[in-house]
C-alpha positions in Angstrom: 0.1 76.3 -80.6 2.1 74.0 -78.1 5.3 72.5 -79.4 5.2 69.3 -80.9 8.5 68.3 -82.3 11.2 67.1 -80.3 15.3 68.2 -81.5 16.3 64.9 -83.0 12.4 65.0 -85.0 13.5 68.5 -86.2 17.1 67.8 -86.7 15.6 64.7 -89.6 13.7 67.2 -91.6 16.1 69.5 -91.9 18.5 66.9 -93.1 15.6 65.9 -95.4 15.2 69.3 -96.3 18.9 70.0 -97.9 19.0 67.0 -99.3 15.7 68.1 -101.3 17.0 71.0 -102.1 20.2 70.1 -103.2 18.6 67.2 -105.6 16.9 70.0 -107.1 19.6 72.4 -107.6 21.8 69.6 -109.1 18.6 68.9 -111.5 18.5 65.3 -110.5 15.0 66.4 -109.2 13.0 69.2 -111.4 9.3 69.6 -112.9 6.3 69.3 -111.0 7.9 66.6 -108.9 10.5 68.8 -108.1 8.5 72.0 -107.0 6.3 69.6 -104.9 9.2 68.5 -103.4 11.1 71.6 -102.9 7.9 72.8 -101.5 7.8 69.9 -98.6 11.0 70.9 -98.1 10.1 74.3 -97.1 6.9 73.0 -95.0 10.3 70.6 -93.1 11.8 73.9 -92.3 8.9 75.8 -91.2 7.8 73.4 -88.9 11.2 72.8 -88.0 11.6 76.2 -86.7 8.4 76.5 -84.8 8.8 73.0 -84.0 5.1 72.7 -84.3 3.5 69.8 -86.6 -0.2 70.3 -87.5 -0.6 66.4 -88.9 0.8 65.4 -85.1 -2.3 67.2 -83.8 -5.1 64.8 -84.6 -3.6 62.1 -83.4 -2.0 63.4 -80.4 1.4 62.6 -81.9 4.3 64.2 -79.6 7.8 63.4 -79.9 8.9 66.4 -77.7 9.9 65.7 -74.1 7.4 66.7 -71.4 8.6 70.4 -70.0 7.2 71.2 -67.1 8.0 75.4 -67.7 5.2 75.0 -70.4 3.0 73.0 -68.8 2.7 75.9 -66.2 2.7 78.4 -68.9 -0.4 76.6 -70.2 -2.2 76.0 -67.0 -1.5 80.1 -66.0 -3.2 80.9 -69.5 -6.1 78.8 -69.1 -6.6 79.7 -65.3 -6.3 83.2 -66.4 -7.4 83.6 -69.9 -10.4 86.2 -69.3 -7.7 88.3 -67.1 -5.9 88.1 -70.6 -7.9 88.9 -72.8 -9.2 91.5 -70.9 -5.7 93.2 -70.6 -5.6 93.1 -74.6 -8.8 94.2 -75.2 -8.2 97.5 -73.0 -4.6 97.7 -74.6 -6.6 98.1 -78.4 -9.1 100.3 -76.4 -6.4 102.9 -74.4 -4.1 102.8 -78.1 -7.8 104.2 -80.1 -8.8 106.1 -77.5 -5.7 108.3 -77.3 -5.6 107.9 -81.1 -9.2 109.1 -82.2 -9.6 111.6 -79.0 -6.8 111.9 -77.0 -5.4 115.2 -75.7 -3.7 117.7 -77.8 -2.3 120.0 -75.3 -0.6 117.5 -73.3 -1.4 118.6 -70.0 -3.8 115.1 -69.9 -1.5 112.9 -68.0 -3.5 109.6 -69.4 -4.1 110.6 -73.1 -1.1 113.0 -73.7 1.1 110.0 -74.7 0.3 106.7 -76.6 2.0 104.7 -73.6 0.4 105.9 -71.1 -3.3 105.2 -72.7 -2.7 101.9 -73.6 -1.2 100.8 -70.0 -4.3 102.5 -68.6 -6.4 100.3 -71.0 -4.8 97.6 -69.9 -4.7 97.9 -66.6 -8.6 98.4 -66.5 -9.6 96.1 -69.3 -7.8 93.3 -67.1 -9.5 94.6 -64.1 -12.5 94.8 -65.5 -13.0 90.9 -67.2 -11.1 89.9 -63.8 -14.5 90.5 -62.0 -16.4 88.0 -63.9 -13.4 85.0 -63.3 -14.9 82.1 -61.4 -12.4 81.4 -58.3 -11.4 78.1 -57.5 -12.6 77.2 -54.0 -11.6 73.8 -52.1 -14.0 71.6 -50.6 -13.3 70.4 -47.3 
């Protein structure tokens, strides 16, 4: 979900928002109308506060500023999205691991502790789906 909303865009529906809400508290606004209403009015702050609009998606509708910090944060994800996944798959698989066998004793430096099985997971689940990442070569 990449933010979609720039300040002054969020700024309107929350202004939009409390005025809603204070028609309907002052009973200018009530029934059905009011409820749908005082519903948008949530939906404003929700997406306010993510400052993510799903009805700007199909259209590739943007009125956020460029930022280059997540444009890089994007590209990293997509170059590396099988490193990811990898790391959180072996996170899930180190966390069960320790919790279905694990090592009662605690003399198992790897399964003793929660921690330390789901970092190993991790660690070797990213390793692991690393392998099978294409690497970008340059043509000369």
């Amino acid at each position: 979900m990449i933010p979609n909303m720039g300040s002054a865009d969020k700024m309107i529906r929350i202004i939009i928002a409390a005025i809603i809400t204070g028609l309907f508290i002052g009973n200018i606004i009530s029934g059905t109308v009011g409820y749908l209403l005082l519903a948008l009015a949530g939906i404003f702050v929700l997406t306010s506060f993510v400052s993510f609009c799903p009805l700007y998606l199909p259209f590739g509708i943007s009125t956020r500023k460029k930022d280059q910090k997540i444009e890089r944060t994007m590209s990293f994800i997509q170059t590396h999205k099988l490193t990811i996944i990898g790391v959180l798959i072996g996170a899930v698989g180190g966390y069960l691991y320790y919790y279905h066998i694990g090592c009662v004793s605690g003399t198992c430096l790897i399964t003793s502790k929660p921690i330390n099985s789901t970092l190993y997971g991790s660690v070797m689940g990213g390793l692991f789906l690393n392998m099978f990442q294409k690497e970008n070569t340059k043509q000369s």
